[in-house]
Structures are given as C-alpha cells and as structure tokens.
ZAMARGU-4260 file (C-alpha; in steps of 0.2 Angstrom, whole numbers, plus 5000, padded with zeros to 4 digits):
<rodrens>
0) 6714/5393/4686 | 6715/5373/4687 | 6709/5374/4705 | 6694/5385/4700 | 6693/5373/4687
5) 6693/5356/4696 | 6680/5368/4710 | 6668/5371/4698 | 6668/5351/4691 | 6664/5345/4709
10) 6651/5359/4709 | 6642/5353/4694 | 6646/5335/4699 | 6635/5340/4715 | 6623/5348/4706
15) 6622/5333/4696 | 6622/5317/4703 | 6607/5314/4706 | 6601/5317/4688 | 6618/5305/4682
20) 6612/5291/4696 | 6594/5291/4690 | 6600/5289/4672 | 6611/5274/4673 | 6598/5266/4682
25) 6582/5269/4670 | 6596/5266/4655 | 6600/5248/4663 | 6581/5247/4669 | 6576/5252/4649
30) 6589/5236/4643 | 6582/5225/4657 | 6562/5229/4651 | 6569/5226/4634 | 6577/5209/4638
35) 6562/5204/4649 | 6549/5206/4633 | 6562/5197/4620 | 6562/5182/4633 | 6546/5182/4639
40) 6554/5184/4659 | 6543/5196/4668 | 6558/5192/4685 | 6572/5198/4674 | 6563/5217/4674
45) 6559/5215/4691 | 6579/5210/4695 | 6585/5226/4687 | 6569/5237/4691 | 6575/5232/4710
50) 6594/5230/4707 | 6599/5239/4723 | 6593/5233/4740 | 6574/5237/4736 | 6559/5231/4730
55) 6551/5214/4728 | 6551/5195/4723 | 6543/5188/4709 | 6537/5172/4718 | 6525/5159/4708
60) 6508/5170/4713 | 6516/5185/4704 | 6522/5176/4690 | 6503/5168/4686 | 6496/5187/4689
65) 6504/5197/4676 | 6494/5212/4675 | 6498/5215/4695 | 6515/5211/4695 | 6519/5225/4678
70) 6508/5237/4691 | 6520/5233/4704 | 6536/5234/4694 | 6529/5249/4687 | 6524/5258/4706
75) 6542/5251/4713 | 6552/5261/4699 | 6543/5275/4704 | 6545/5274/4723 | 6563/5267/4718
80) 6568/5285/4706 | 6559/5295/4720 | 6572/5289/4734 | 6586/5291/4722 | 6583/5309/4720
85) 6580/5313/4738 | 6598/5303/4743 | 6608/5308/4728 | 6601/5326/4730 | 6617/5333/4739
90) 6614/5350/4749 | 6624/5366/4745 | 6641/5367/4754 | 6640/5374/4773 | 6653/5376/4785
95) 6659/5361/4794 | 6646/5358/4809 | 6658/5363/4826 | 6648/5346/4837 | 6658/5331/4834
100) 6641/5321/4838 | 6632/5332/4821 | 6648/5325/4810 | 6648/5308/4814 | 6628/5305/4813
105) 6629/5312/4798 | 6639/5301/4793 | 6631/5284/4802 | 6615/5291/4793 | 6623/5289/4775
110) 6631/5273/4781 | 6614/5266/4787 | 6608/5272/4770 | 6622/5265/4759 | 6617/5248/4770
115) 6597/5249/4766 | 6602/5252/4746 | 6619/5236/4744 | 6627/5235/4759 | 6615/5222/4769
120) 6616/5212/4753 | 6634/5212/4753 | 6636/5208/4769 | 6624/5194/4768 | 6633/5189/4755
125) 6652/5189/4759 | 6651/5188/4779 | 6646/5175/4793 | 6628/5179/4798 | 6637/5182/4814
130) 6649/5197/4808 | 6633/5205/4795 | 6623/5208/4812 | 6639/5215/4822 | 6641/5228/4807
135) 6622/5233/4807 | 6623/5233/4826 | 6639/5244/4826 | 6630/5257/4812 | 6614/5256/4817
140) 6615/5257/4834 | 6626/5272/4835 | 6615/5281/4822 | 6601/5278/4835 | 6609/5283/4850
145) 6617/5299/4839 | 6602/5305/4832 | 6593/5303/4851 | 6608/5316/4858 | 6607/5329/4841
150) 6588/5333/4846 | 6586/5345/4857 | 6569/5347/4870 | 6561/5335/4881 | 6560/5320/4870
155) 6579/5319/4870 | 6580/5306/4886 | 6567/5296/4879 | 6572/5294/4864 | 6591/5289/4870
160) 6582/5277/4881 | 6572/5268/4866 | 6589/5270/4856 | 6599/5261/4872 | 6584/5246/4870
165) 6587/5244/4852 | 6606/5242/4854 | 6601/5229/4867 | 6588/5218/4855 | 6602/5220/4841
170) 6615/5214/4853 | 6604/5200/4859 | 6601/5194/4841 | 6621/5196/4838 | 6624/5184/4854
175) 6611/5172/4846 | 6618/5170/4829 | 6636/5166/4840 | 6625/5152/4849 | 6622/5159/4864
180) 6603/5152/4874 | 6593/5169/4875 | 6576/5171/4882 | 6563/5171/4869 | 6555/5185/4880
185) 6573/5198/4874 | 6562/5195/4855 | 6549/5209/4858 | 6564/5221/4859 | 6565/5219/4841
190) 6549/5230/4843 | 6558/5246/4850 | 6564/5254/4831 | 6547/5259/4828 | 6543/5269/4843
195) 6560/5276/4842 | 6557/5284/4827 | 6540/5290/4832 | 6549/5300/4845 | 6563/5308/4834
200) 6549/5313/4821 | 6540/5322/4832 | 6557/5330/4841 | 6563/5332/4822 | 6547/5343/4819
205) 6549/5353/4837 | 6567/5354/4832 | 6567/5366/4818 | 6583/5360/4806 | 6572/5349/4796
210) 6561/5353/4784 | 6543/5347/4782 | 6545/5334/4767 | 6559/5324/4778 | 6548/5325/4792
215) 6532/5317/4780 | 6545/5306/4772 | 6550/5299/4789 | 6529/5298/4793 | 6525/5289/4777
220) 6537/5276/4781 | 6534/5274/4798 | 6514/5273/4796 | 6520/5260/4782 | 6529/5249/4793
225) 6514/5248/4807 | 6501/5246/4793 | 6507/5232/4782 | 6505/5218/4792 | 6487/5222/4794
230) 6485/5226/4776 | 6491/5208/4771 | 6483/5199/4785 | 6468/5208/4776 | 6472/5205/4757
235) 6476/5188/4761 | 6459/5183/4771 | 6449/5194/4758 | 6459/5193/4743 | 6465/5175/4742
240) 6483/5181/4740 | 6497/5170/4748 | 6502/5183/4762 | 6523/5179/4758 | 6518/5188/4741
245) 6508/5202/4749 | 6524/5206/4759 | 6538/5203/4747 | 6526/5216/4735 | 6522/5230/4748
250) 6540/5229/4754 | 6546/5241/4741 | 6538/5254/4752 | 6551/5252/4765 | 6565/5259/4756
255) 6557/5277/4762 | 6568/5273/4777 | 6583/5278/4763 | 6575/5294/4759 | 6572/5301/4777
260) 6589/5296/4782 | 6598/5302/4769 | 6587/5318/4770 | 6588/5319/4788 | 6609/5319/4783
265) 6607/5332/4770 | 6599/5345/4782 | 6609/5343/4797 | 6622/5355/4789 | 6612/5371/4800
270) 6624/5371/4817 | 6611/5380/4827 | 6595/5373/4828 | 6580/5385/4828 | 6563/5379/4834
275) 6548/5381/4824 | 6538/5378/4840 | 6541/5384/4857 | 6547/5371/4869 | 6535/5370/4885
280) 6534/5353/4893 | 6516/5345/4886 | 6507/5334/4899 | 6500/5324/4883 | 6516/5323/4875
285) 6526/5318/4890 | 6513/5302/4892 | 6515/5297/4874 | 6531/5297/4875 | 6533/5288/4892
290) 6521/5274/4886 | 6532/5272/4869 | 6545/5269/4881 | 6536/5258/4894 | 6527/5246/4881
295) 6543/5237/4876 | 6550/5235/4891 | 6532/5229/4899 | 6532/5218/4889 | 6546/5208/4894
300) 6536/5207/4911 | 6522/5193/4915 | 6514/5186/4929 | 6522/5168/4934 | 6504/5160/4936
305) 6498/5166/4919 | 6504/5155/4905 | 6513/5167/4892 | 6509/5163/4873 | 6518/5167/4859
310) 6514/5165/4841 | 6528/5162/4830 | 6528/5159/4808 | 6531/5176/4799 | 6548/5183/4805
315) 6562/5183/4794 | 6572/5170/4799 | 6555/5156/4795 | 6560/5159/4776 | 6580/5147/4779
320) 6565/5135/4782 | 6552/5137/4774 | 6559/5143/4757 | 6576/5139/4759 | 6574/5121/4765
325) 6586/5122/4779 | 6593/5105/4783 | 6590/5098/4803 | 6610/5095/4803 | 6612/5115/4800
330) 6600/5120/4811 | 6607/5123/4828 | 6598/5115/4843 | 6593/5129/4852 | 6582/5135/4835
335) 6574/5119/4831 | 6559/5123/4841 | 6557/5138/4830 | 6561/5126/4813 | 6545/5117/4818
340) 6536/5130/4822 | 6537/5139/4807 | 6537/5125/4795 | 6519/5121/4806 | 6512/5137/4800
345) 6519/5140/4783 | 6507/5144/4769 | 6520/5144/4754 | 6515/5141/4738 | 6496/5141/4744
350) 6496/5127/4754 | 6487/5128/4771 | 6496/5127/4788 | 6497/5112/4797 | 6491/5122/4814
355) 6479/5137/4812 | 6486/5154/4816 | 6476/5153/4831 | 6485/5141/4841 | 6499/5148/4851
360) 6518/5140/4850 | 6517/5130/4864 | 6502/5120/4859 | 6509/5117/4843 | 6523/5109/4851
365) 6515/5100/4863 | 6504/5091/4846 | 6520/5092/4837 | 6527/5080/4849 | 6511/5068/4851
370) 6514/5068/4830 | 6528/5059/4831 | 6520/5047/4843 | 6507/5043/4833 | 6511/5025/4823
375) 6498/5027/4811 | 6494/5040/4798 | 6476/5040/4805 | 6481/5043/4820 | 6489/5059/4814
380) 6473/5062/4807 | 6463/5060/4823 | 6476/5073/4832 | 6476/5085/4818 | 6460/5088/4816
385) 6458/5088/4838 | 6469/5101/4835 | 6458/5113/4823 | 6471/5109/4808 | 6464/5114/4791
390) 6472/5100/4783 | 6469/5085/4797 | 6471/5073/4781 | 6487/5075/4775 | 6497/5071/4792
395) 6513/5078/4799 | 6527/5075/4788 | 6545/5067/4796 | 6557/5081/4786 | 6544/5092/4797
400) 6543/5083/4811 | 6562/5079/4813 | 6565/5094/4823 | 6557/5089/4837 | 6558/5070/4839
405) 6575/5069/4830 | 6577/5052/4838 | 6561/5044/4835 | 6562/5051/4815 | 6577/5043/4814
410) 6575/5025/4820 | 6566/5024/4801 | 6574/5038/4790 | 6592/5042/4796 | 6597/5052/4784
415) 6585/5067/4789 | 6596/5071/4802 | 6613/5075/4789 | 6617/5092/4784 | 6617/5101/4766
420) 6635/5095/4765 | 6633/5079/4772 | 6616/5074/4762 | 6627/5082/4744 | 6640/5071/4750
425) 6629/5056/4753 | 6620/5059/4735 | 6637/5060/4726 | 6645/5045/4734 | 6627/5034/4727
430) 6630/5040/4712 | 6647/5037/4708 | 6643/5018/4715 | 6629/5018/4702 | 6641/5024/4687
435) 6654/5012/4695 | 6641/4997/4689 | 6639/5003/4672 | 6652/4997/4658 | 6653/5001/4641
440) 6644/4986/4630 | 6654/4989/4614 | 6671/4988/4623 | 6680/4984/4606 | 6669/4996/4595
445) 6678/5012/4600 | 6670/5029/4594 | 6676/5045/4590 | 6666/5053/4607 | 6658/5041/4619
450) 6655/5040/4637 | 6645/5028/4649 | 6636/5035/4664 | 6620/5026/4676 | 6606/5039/4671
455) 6593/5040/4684 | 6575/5037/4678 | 6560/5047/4687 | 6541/5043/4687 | 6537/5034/4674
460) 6553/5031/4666 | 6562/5036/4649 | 6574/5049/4645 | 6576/5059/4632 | 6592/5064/4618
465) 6590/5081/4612 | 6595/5097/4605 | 6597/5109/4620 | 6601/5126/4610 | 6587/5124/4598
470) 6572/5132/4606 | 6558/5124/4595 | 6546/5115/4607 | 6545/5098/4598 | 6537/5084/4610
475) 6544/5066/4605 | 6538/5060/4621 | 6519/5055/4617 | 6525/5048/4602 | 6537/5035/4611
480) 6523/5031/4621 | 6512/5025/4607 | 6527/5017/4599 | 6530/5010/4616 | 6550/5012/4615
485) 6559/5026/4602 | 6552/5041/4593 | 6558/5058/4585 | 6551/5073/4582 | 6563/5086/4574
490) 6578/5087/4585 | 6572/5077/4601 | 6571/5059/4604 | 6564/5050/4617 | 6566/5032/4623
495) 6553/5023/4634 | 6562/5010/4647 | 6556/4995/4657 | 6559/5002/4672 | 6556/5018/4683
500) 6561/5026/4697 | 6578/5018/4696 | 6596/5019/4688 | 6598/5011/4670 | 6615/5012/4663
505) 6617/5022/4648 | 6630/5021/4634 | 6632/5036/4621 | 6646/5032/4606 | 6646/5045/4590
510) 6655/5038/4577 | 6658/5048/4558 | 6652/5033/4549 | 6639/5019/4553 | 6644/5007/4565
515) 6642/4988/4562 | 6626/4982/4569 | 6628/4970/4581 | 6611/4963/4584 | 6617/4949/4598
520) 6612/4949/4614 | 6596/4966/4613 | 6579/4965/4618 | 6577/4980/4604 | 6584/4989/4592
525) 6578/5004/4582 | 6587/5016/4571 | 6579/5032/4565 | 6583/5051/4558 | 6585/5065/4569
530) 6590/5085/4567 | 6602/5093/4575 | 6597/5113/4571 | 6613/5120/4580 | 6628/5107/4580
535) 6622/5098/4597 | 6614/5082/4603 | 6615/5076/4622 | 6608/5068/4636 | 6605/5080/4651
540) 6616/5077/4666 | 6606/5077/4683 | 6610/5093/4690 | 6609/5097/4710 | 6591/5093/4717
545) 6584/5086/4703 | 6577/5067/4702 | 6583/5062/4684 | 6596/5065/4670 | 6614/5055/4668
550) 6625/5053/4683 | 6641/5059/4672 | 6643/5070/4658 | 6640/5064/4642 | 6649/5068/4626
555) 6640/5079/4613 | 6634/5069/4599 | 6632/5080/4584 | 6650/5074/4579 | 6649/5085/4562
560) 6639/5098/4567 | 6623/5105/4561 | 6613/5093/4550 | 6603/5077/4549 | 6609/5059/4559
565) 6603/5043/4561 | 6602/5036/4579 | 6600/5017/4583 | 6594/5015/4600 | 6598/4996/4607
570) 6589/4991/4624 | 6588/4976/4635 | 6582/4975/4652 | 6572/4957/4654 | 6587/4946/4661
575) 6598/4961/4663 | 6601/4972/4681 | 6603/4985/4678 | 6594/4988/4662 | 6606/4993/4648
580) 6603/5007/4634 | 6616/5011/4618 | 6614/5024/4609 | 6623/5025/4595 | 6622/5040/4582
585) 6634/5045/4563 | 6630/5057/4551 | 6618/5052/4536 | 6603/5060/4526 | 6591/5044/4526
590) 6574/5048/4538 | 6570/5030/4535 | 6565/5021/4552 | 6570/5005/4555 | 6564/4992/4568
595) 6579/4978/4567 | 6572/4968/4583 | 6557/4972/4594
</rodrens>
C-alpha cells in the first residue's frame, strides 16, 4: 500500500509540475511587478519576469521608452509561461527505449535545455571561459551528432555531417579561448547550427515520432533566428532604435530553442519510428540538402587573387568591449585586432560608429593605424572623413586606438596599456598617497566620532554632507552656489570649494556638545542647522569608477540620532595645498545661521 502510495504521488507530481513551475514563477513575477511599481524600477520586473536564462536587457533606450519596454516585458512572460508548459509537460510513462543512442540524446536534449534556461549563466558565472565552452562543446555537440544518427531516411548523413562541422566551429572557439592562433576563416563554421537544424526539422517531419507542434516549434524558432538580424538592421535604419536594443528585446524569441528540445525529448519515448510520409529519395530534397551542407564549408574557400573581406562589430564577444570596457592589458594579443574593430563600429548608447558598416575589417585597420600616426586632431579629421566616417569631427580616441599602436599610445598615456587589476591597483595606491597628506587640523580637539580622509572633487568642485536614507529630494546645491560657500536645505548640505578637479582634505569630527570655536588660522567659517530625518549624516565615499567622494570612510555624524544639529563648516584654501575643510557637527535645536569669518 505505501508503494502504491509513493506511485500515485510521482504520478500526480508528473502530472503536475508544470502547473507548480508555472506558479512559483508568476507568484515571484506577481512580487517582482509589485516591487517594480512601489520603486518606480521598470529593470527589477524585467529581472524577475526573465529570471531564468531568457529574455531581455533593459539598456538606457528601454528605460526612456516605457510603454514599449511594459509591452515587451508583457510579450516575454508570455513566450516565457508558454516554454515552461511545453518543457515541464512530462509525457506518460513508456517502456525504456531498447537503442542506447535514443536514451542518451534524450538525455543531452534535457541537458541542452536545462543549459539554455540556468546552466549557461552558471557556467559563465563560476567557470573559466575556457572550461564554459568545453561543457557546451561536450553537451551540445553530442546532442548534435545524436539527434543526426536517431533520424532515419536519407537526410541522416547530412545531417551527421553539418553536426561533425559544428563540433569542429565549437572546438575551434574552445582552442581560442585557451590561446591558440586560429584562422579567422574557421569563424563561418559558427554558421553550421542553423542549417543543421533545417535538416533535422524536415527529417523530424519524414520521420513520424514527432508531432506537428514540436516540428512548428522547432520552424518558428529557427525562421526566428534567420530573420532577426534583418529585422533589427530594418528597425534600426527606419525606426531610429539603437540595434543592441532591438536584439537584446527580440532575443526573448530564442528561448523557443527550449521548447523544441525539451519537446523533441518528450516524444522520443515511441522505439519504433513510423513515417508519416514514404521515403523515396527526392531530387529536390537531396540538392537542399547538399547545398545546406556545401555553403559552410565553401565558404571557408577563396580565391588567392581576390582579396577576402570580412566585416566584423555585432558578435557577442564585441559587448567585453564595448559594454564591458575590457581593458588592453586583459585583452590577449591575438584579439586586439578584433577589440578595435569593434570598438570602431559600435553604436552604444546612440553614438555613431567611427567607421560606416560599409567598410570592410581590413580597411578599418589599415585607417586605424594611419590614426595613430596622425599628430594632430585635424589630421584625424582629414582621415576620418577620407574614410566616409559619420563623425570625421570627433577623432579617434587613444583608449580606442591602443589596441593597435599600443606602443605609440603609450609614449603619452602609459597607463592605457594596465589591466583592470593593474589600473584598480594603480587608483588605490594614489589614493591612499592622497589620504597620507591629509592630517587632522584639531589634533588636540578630540571627538566622539571623527575621521580624516582626501575627498576628490569633480567638475566644478564641492561636496556635499547628507542624509543618505532620507529619500526627500532636497537640492542644497544651487543654494551654496549663491551663498558662494555653505547652505542647507532639509537634511542636505553643500559646501562650494576653491578648487576643482582635485583632492581637498577633509576632516569630519561629531562631538555631543559644542566645540570651542577656534577661529585661527580659516579663510571661513559658517555654522548653520540641518536635519537628520533617520539618525544619519555622512560624506559619500568614492566608490569604484566613480570621479568624486572621500577616499576613506567617514564616520556617521548624526551622533544622537534623529533630530535637528548645527554644523560649522571651516575652510581655507588661499595659502594652503591642499585646500583644508572641517566639518564639525553636535546636537542642538537653534536654525540660526551664522557667518563667524568670510
């Protein structure tokens, strides 16, 4: 009775799951919507509306274009609850299929599956790029080679044989991730997977073990893939839409790839298959599918006296670039050619390319290197603008150019050549020399919380002290400006400086009672009221990548908590390098403002 019992459980349980899987993700996609409206953060619905391996980016176009970008989020819940039911959907229980080949691609295909919904992410995530293409080498690749040996008729060679070219263009980007010198020419095989899967659609539909909505499934997706490039080229000539947004958006479609898989899995419990059409050999179907097989690999061919051209700027690997800002000291030497290149004709944010799509890689090189020739930014001009550029104006600029004249770039700037650690490294090391100059200008007034730090100023100087959990947007900027050194509004200050785009040092000392006032030897000195709403007051540390903030934690102020505090703000900066600021701040109820030396 308990075995009957624990039976019918994983009976309903299989029954079920796809009805269970759907519901957690709408009930965490319901709490995400509701978080999303409360805060006003259209990316954290779309982070939990594509929480799995799916879906899309909400870049800065999407974010500006609200209306479209709920429509999206709306259509990828859809396509996203659609895939679920079709790979959750378990089939009844069958015997256990007698071919060892039928076992095992079923299970590569739920592999391959599992990989398209978390497992690519992971693997990104938690391994070597190296060892994250080995695993989709090993999964995919037998999957491919599997599937092509299960069909049965005439496409069954080809298909093996666009399956054997695949596993070759995956190995070949495997061996370039560990640093080996391949022929750009091996690239096109990155072109096989769609003609494979044209072949096992149609031998899937002679076949007879699969039924008609895997075999659409597996159409929809594949028509997908070999359409949207167009349709963005399209959208972003005649709809003004950045073309990394039209991609990242129309991506969502590609999770279909799921759905036929895990399908294709689901139905290959039948041991027998039993054709739906008879098998004669078709003229026209033997010459599809011998050209599907020949295009790839003639393209790998070219005739020595014709010059070859390749047009490189929208594969994936442009976005460490490009959007990830790879640094010239992490780039290996054998893709710096290709950092260029892509950097040359990226459109992010809306910004024009340096080179029109029209010109091919090697003559973008070939300027890319008379660039860095060039002495003057007119000269850059002159070339630019020979070369067709649809920004001859702005020039080329070194972080760009670096890649290919990495000695000439740095005879002026050096430090374009360090790596992300090396350049972290480098920033951390001036900063601590700049906090090293600093010393505390009260040594002998000691407070109950205080700290001393260089705090690095930005355009136009200033800096600010503030309440960072209050949310009220008070501006006490302006106002500093037209008293021309310290205001307040609510529970933000701002203090104007002397000087910009530099280090000041910064002292921050919280006392419980007023301090004696200490007039000697300041430029100014102002004291006035401001509000801490939730028991903090600080000065903002300058966080990784950013320009300005203090260059060492500094205490929080708000000694007692919530509630009112009069903050004197000493300055001098005239016969002083650096220029020295004091902050000092106690509790008290006066708003009075007091100017003691301007």
């Amino acid at each position: 009775m308990i075995f009957l019992g624990k039976e019918r459980v994983r009976g309903v349980f299989r029954q079920r799951l796809a009805a269970i899987v759907i519901g957690l993700y709408l009930v965490v996609t319901a709490i995400a919507a509701v978080l999303g409206v409360v805060s006003d953060d259209i990316y954290a619905i779309r982070r939990f509306v594509a929480s799995l391996h799916f879906g899309w980016e909400i870049d800065e176009y999407w974010q500006s274009e609200r209306g479209l970008a709920v429509t999206l989020i709306v259509g990828t819940l859809a396509v996203n609850l659609w895939t679920l039911r079709q790979v959750f959907t378990l089939p009844p229980r069958a015997p256990r299929p007698a071919d060892p080949r039928v076992r095992w691609l079923r299970r590569l295909l739920y592999l391959a599956v599992a990989d398209v919904l978390v497992l690519d992410s992971l693997t990104d995530l938690l391994l070597p790029d190296g060892l994250a293409d080995t695993f989709t080498l090993l999964v995919w690749g037998l999957m491919q080679v599997l599937f092509a040996l299960v069909l049965t008729g005439v496409l069954r060679g080809l298909a093996l044989t666009l399956a054997v070219l695949d596993v070759l263009g995956m190995a070949v980007e495997v061996a370039d991730e560990f640093g080996a010198d391949i022929p750009n020419a091996f690239e096109i095989l990155g072109l096989v997977y769609p003609f494979w899967l044209l072949l096992i659609l149609i031998g899937q539909h002679r076949d007879g073990r699969w039924r008609r909505t895997t075999i659409i499934t597996g159409w929809t997706f594949l028509i997908t893939v070999l359409v949207l490039p167009f349709v963005a080229f399209a959208l972003e000539r005649f709809g003004d839409i950045p073309i990394f947004s039209i991609f990242t958006a129309l991506a969502m479609f590609t999770i279909l790839n799921a759905a036929w898989m895990a399908r294709s899995a689901h139905e290959l419990h039948n041991l027998d298959p039993t054709p739906t059409l008879p098998r004669r050999r078709s003229g026209g179907l033997r010459l599809l599918s011998a050209v599907a097989v020949l295009i790839p690999v003639l393209a790998l061919v070219h005739p020595e006296e014709t010059a070859r051209f390749t047009y490189t700027g929208w594969e994936d690997e442009c976005m460490d670039w490009t959007v990830l800002h790879k640094k010239f000291g992490d780039t290996r030497p054998q893709d710096r050619d290709k950092a260029f290149l892509c950097l040359a004709r990226s459109t992010m944010d809306g910004v024009p390319p340096m080179f029109d799509d029209t010109v091919p890689d090697q003559r973008i090189l070939a300027y890319g290197r008379r660039l860095c020739d060039a002495t003057t930014r007119e000269e850059q001009e002159a070339l630019l603008t020979q070369a067709g550029s649809p920004r001859p104006a702005w020039g080329a600029d070194p972080w760009d150019l670096v890649f290919i004249c990495p000695g000439k770039i740095s005879e002026q700037q050096p430090h374009l050549l360090d790596s992300e650690a090396a350049e972290k490294a480098s920033a951390a090391a001036w900063i601590a020399e700049e906090n090293a100059k600093c010393t505390d200008p009260w040594p002998k007034v000691p407070a109950k919380r205080q700290g001393t730090a260089a705090y690095f100023l930005f355009e136009g100087g200033g800096y600010s002290i503030f309440d960072a959990n209050d949310n009220s947007e008070e501006d006490s900027f302006s106002a500093a400006i037209d008293d021309g050194f310290v205001a307040v509004t609510g529970s933000s200050a701002s203090v104007m400086t002397y000087n910009e785009n530099e280090p000041i040092c910064l002292t921050a000392k919280a006392f419980p009672t007023a301090p004696p006032l200490r007039l000697k030897g300041w430029d100014e000195v102002t004291e006035l009221s401001i509000l801490s709403r939730t028991g903090h007051l600080g000065i903002p540390l300058m966080e990784e990548g950013m320009d300005e903030g203090a260059g060492a934690s500094l205490p929080n102020l708000a000694l007692t908590g919530p509630g009112r505090y009069r903050l004197r703000v000493y300055a001098r900066g005239e016969e002083f390098a650096p220029e020295q600021h004091l902050i000092v701040i106690y509790p008290g109820p006066s708003t009075k403002k007091i100017v003691y030396r301007q």
